[in-house]
C-alpha positions as CSV (number, residue, x, y, z in Angstrom):
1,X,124.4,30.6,33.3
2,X,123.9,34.6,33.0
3,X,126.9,36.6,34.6
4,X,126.1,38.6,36.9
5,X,127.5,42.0,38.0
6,X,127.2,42.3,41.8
7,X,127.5,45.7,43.9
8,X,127.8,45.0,48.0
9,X,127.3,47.9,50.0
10,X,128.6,47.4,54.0
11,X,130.6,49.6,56.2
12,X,132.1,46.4,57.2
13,X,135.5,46.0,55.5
14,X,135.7,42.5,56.2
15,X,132.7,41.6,55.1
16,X,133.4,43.8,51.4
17,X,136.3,41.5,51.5
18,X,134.8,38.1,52.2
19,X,132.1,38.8,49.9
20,X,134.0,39.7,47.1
21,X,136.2,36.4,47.6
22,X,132.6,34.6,47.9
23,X,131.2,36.0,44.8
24,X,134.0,35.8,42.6
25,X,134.4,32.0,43.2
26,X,130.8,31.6,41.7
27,X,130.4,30.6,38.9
28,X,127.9,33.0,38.0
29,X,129.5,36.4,38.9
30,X,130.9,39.0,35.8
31,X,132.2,41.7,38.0
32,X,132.1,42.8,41.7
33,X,132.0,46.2,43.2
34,X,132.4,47.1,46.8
35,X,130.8,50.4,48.6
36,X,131.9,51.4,52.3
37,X,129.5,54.3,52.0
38,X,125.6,54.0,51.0
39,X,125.2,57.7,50.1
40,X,128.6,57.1,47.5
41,X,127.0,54.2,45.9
42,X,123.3,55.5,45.6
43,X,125.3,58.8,44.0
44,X,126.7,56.6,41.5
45,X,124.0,53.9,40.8
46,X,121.7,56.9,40.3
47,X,123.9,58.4,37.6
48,X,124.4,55.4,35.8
49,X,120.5,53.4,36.2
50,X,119.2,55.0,32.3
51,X,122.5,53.0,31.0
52,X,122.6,50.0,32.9
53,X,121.6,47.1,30.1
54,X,123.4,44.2,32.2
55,X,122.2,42.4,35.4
56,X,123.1,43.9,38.6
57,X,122.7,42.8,41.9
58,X,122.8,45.1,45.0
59,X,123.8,43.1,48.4
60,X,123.0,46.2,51.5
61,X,123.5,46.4,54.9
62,X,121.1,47.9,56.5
63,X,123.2,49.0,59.7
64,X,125.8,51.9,58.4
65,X,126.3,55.1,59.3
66,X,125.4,58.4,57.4
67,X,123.0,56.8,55.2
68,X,121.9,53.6,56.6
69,X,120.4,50.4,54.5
70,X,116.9,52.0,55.0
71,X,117.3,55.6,54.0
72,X,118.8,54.0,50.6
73,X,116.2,51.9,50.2
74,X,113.8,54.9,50.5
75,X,116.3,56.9,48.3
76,X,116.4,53.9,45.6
77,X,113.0,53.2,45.4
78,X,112.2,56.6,43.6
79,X,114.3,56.4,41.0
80,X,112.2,56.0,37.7
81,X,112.6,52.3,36.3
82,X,115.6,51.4,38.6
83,X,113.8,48.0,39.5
84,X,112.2,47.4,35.9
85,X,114.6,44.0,35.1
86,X,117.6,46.3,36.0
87,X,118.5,45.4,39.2
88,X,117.9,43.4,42.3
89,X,118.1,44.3,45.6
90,X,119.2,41.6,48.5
91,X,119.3,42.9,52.3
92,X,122.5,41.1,53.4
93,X,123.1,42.0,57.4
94,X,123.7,40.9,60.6
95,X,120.4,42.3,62.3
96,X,118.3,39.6,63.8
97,X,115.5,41.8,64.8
98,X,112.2,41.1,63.5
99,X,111.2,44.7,63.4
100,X,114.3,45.2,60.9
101,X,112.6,42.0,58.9
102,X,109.5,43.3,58.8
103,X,110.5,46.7,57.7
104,X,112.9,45.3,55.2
105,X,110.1,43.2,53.5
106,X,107.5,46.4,53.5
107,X,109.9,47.9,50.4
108,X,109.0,45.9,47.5
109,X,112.0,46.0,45.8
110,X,113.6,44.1,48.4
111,X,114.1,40.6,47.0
112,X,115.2,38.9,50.0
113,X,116.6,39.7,53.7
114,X,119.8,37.1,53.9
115,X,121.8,37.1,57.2
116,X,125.6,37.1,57.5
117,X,127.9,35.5,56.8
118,X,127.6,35.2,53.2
119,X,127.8,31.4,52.0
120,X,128.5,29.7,48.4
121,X,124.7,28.3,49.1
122,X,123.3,32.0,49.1
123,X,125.7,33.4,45.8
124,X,124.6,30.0,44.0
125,X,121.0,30.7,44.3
126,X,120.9,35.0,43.6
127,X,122.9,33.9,40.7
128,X,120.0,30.8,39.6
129,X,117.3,33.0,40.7
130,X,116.0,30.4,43.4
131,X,116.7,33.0,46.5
């Protein structure tokens, strides 16, 4: 199976927590890297996407303050070739609103919006490409 390198994204120190704990049992995960702050981690993603040659999954929140899960979306998504086999984007949050949904599944780098909590189902199929 491919390793992959994950990056979550959450305001929700728990959750960075539990998600690293989650993605490092799998058996699919090469390295894990937590963000408290969306504006921080698009900063650095954006620096580093012309020399990114591995696999990288981003896991967001989309409720955060400063920068929420949508305005780094619409920040992400005009960065030249960050989508092109680079990375992959996964909305993970605890919003059950449909409007949220919908909105989420309007970008189309958005693979998938998962809810919370994270599970070993949900890491086993990012990592087999089957969610």
């Amino acid at each position: 199976m491919k390793k992959t390198n994950f990056i979550i994204i959450d305001d929700d120190d728990i959750f960075l927590k539990l998600g690293k704990m989650y993605l490092e049992l799998g058996n699919c995960t090469s390295s894990v890297t937590l963000y408290n702050d969306a504006t921080i981690a698009l900063d650095i993603i954006s620096g580093m996407i012309e020399h990114i040659d591995k696999n990288i999954v981003i896991l967001l929140d989309l409720n955060m303050p400063v920068l929420n899960g949508f305005g780094f979306l619409e920040q992400i998504q005009n960065i030249p070739n960050a989508f092109d086999d680079k990375l992959r984007l996964y909305i993970m949050t605890s919003s059950l609103n449909d409007e949220d949904l919908e909105r989420a599944q309007s970008f189309p780098i958005v693979k998938k919006y998962l809810n919370k909590p994270i599970t070993k189902e949900m890491v086993d199929g990012i990592c087999t490409g089957v969610i």
